[in-house]
N, C-alpha and C positions, 0 to 999 in steps of 0.2 A: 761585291759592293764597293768600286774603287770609287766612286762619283762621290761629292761631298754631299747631293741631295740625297743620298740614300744612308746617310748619318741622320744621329739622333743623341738625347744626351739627357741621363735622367739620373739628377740630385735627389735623394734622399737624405734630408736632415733627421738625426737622431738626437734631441736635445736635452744635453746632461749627458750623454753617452762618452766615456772619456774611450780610448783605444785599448787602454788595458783593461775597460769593464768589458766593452764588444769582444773582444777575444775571449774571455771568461765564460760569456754567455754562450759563444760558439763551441765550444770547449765542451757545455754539457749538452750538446745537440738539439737546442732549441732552436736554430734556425739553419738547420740542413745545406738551403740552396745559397745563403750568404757565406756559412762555412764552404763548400763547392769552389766560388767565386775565389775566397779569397786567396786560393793555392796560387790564381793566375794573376792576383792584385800584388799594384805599388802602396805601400803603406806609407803614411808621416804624422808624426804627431808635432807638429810644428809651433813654435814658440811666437805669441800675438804680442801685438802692443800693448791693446788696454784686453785682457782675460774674460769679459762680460758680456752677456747675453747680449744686449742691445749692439754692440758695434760690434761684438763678433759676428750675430749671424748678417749684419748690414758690410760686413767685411765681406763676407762668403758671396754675398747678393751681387756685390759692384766690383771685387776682386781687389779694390784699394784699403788701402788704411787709414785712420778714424782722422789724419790729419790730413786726407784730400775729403772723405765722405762727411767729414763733418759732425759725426753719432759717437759722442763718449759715454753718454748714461743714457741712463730713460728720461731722465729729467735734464734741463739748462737751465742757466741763471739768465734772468734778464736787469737789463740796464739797471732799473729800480732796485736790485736786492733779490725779487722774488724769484718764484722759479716756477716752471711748467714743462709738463707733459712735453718728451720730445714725437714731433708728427712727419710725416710722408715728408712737408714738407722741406724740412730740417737736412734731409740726406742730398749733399749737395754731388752729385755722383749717378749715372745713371745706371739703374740694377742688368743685368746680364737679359731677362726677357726683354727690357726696352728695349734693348741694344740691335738684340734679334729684332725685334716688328719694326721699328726701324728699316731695317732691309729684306722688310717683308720673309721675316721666317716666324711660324706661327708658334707660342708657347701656352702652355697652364703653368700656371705657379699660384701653389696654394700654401695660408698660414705662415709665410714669410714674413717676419716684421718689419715694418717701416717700405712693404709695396705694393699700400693700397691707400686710396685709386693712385692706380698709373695714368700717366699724362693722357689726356684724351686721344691725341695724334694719334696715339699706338696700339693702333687696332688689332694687330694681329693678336693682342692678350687675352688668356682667360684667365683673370687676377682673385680669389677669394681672402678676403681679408682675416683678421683673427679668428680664430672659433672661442677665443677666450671672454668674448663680450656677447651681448642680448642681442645687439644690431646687425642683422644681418648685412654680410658686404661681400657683392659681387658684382664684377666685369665681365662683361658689357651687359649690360641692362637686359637685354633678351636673354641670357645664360639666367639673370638674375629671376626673372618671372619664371625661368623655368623651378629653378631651385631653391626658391624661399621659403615654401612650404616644407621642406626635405629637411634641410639643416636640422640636425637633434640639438634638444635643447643642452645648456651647460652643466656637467656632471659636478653635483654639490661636492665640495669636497672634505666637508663636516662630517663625515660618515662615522654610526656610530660604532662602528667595528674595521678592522685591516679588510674583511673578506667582503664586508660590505662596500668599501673604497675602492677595490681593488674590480671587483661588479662591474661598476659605474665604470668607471676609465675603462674597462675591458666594453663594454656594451657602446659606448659611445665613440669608441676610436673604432669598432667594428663597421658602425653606421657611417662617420667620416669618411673609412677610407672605401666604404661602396659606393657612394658617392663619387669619387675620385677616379673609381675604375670607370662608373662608366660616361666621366669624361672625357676619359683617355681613349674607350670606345667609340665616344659620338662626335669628337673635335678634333680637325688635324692638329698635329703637335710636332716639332721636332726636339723640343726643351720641355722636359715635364718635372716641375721642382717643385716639390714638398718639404714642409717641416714638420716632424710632427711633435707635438709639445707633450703629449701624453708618457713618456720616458721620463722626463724632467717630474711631472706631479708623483709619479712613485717613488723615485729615487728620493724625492725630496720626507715619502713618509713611510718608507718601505726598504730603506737601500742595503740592508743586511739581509735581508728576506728574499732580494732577488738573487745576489753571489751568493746565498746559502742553502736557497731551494731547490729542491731536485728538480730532475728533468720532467714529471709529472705534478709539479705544483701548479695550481689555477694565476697563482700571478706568474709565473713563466710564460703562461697561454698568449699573453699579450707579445710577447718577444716572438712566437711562432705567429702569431697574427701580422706582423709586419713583414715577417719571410715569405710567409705567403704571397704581400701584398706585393713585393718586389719580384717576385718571380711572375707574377698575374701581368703588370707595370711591361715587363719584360718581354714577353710574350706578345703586347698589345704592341710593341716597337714597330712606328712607320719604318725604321730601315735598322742598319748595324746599331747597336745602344755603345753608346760611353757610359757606365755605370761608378756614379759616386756618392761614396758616403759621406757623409761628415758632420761636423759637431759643434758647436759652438764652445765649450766647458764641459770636463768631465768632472763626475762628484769623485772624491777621495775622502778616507779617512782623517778627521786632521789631530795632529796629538797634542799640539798644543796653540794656545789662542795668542797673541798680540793686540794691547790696548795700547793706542799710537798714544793718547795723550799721557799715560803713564810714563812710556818712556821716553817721550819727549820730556816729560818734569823728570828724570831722573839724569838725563844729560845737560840740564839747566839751560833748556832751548824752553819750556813755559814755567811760569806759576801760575799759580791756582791765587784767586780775589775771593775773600770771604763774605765780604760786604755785598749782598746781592743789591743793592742801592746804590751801588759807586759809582752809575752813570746817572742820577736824580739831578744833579744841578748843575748839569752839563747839555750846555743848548749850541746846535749849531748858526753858523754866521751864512 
């Protein structure tokens, strides 16, 4: 397979997954064919500018950084003071699938934030927006009629127990990602890029549980459900695969906290105003 058409290139986002947790989890043999992989993989854990979900994974999407693409938080201040919701529109940068349909190379990219909808022009996309919202969002309209019905509903995440939480995210990342396979079965693709968010909601209520569990705990099951899904992913490859991981932010331990206004008053850069009424009789011109 010397010809570039007979290339292919498939991201797999694991988010929250820092390098040193993915190692850990390979370690206790929960995902077999990524441990495999990794004897013949380049690794980096590479230092971002802004550390944060939103322009990281919008870094990973467009390949630039947050001071060409434009995405520092979820959120922007506008002229007025206030502030909103950062949207599609915001990312001034076009993502890696656009780039592709553009010259007509056809991709799927699914649960990427901030690339949905993509520009109408760029046909060759099959674009699923969040799965963290009610609305269903999918590119192009005909994929959409196929799939609206399909999409599982969002996995509560009030659960009244770990083993009940851990259910839910396991049952409904199972449903996503067959879904996804058999997109990759029924659409050509040379670019096939997912995120998947569900790594992120455990570590955020679970993250001792997963580096502590053994190789047969039910919340591990989830970490063997993604190996699977990349070896499946793998298999379906129109030609040779480029196979990559990555990550937005890893969780870590932290041992100790930092309150920035604290010690800004302790280096005499603020004071503290007691008078919570010190701006009453003060009007602008």
């Amino acid at each position: 397979m010397d010809s570039l058409r007979d290339r292919c290139a498939i991201v797999v986002g694991l988010d929250g997954v820092s390098l040193s947790i993915f190692k850990a989890l390979i370690s206790k043999g929960v995902m077999p064919y990524l441990h495999n992989l990794s004897y013949r993989a380049l690794e980096s854990s590479a230092k971002v500018m802004v550390p944060y979900t939103a322009p990281s994974w919008t870094s990973i999407a467009t390949g630039v950084n947050p001071g060409k693409h434009n995405v520092y938080d979820f959120v922007k201040p506008c002229v007025d003071g206030s502030i909103r919701m950062i949207s599609v529109s915001d990312v001034m940068y076009p993502r890696i699938n656009e780039i592709l349909s553009f010259n007509k190379v056809p991709s799927i990219i699914s649960t990427v934030p901030y690339t949905y909808p993509p520009t109408p022009k760029y046909e060759e996309n099959i674009v699923i927006g969040s799965w963290t919202r009610s609305k269903v969002m999918i590119w192009p309209h005909d994929v959409y009629l196929k799939l609206r019905n399909e999409i599982p509903a969002i996995p509560a995440l009030n659960a009244k127990s770990i083993g009940e939480f851990v259910e839910r995210i396991h049952q409904h990342l199972e449903h996503k990602l067959s879904i996804e396979l058999s997109l990759a079965e029924k659409y050509p693709w040379r670019l096939f890029f997912i995120m998947i968010p569900h790594t992120d909601w455990i570590f955020h209520y679970a993250y001792d549980l997963v580096l502590g569990g053994r190789k047969d705990s039910h919340i591990l099951k989830i970490f063997e459900l993604i190996d699977r899904f990349v070896r499946r992913i793998v298999e379906l490859s129109p030609g040779e695969p480029l196979i990559i991981l990555v990550s937005d932010h890893g969780f870590t331990e932290a041992s100790i906290s930092i309150n920035i206004n604290v010690l800004l008053e302790k280096v005499g850069l603020l004071s503290l105003i007691s008078d919570k009424n010190i701006f009453k009789n003060i009007t602008l011109e």
